[in-house]
C-alpha positions, 0 to 999 in steps of 0.5 A: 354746796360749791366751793366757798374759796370761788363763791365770792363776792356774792353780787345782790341784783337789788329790784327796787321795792322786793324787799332788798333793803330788809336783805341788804341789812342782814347781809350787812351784818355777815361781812365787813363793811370794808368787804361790801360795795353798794351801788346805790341809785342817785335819787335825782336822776334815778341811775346808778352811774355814778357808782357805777364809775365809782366802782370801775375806777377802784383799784383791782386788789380792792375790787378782788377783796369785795365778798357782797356787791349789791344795788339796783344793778342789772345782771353783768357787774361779774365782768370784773370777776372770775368767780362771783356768786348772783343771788336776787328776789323777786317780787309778785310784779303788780305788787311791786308797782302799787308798792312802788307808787306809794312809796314815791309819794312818800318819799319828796327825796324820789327823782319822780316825786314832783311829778306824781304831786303836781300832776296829782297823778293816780295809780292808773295814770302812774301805771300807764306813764312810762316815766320810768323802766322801772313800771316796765317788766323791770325784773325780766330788764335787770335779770337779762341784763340787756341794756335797753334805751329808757324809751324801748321796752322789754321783749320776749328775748329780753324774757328767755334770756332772763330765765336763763340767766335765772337758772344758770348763773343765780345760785340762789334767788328768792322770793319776797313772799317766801321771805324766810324760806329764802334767808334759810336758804341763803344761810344754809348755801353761805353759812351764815349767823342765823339771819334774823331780822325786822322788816324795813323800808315797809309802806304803812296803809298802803291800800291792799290789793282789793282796794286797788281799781280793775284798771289800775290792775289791767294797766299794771299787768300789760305793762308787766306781762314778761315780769309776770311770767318771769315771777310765775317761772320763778316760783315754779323753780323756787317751789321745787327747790323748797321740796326737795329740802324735805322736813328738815328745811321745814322745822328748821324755818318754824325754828328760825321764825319762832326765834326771829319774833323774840329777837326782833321784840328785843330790838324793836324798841332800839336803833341800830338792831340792838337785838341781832347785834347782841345775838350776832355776838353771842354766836361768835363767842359759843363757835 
């Protein structure tokens, strides 16, 4: 555990469709909202510029009261800061992509929604479009924070150089398979309630992986080959980290998720997480 004083703020690099959303609202409900900045994308044109600028324009006693900055920024937002703490997900990259072209047709608000519909455009020719850097190893872009041109695409250094970065400045990154393993291991770094929480932003039918054509998946991995080895690299370290956090880690995730299911019973006939708003309550007065 470092020195909670330095670790702040905790900037979240949010990859679009890993999950994030379902993070962003437990964090949300461990700090203030006055303490949190969201750099969230402008539908419209797909960037984050706006709020970019937004934040740059901030006067430097507000900037320095920040303790979460998240959205789907790239690796570099500490240049503002002396200390920070980056933490992200990642997310198995040909899943992501198939995620990511389902919900864009499920969303007429998306900057490529139109296009998908009027081109009534498949999977196949989505992965292979290069509408977007998003369809292009857009977990290796966003860790390495090189800025790239929207036309050029992703290399090897842009790959080493988000590994490093991965090891060397993200005190935590988890993985969106291992969803509850790495709230546990947010919890336990930050010292947060007990981060229960429901899954959102989810597709519902989205078709599974074996219903997807070999093509669309050939398309999808040699458009995503830096993102696939930067996934599998990931894993590799994140596996290690869960190892040697021995037994204990592991009863305390059956605890979490035995008592994740109760109160996410409680709160799923409500808006607004009823349910770990009453538990976040009851923890603060039993402290």
């Amino acid at each position: 555990m470092f020195n909670s004083i330095n670790q702040y703020p905790i900037i979240f690099t949010h990859v679009p469709r890993s999950g994030g959303t379902t993070l962003v609202s437990v964090m949300g409900r461990q700090y203030k909202k006055e303490d949190q900045f969201f750099f969230y994308v402008r539908e419209k044109s797909g960037n984050t510029d706006e709020a970019l600028a937004e934040f740059s324009k901030m006067p430097e006693n507000r900037q320095m009261q920040m303790k979460l900055l998240q959205g789907h920024t790239s690796y570099g937002i500490h240049e503002y800061y002396k200390d920070y703490t980056y933490i992200t997900l990642l997310r198995d990259p040909v899943e992501r992509v198939i995620s990511y072209y389902y919900y864009i047709l499920k969303l007429p608000g998306h900057y490529l929604h139109n296009i998908l519909m009027s081109n009534k455009m498949k999977l196949e020719g989505f992965a292979d479009s290069g509408l977007s850097a998003e369809l292009d190893n857009i977990q290796t872009r966003q860790i390495s924070g090189i800025q790239l041109k929207s036309h050029e695409k992703c290399d090897r250094n842009m790959l080493e150089t988000a590994k490093h970065n991965l090891i060397t400045h993200y005190k935590i990154f988890g993985i969106t398979e291992r969803f509850d393993e790495t709230l546990l291991l947010l919890q336990q770094q930050f010292g947060w309630n007990y981060p229960f929480y429901t899954a959102l932003n989810t597709i519902e039918n989205k078709p599974g992986r074996n219903q997807i054509s070999a093509r669309a998946l050939a398309l999808i991995e040699k458009a995503n080959q830096y993102d696939i080895e930067l996934y599998a690299f990931a894993v590799e370290q994140f596996n290690q980290i869960i190892n040697n956090k021995g037994p204990a880690f592991q009863r305390d995730l059956e605890k979490f998720r035995k008592y994740n299911r109760i109160i996410e019973k409680i709160s799923r006939p409500y808006t607004g997480n009823l349910g770990f708003t009453l538990w976040d309550f009851y923890i603060k007065l039993t402290r």
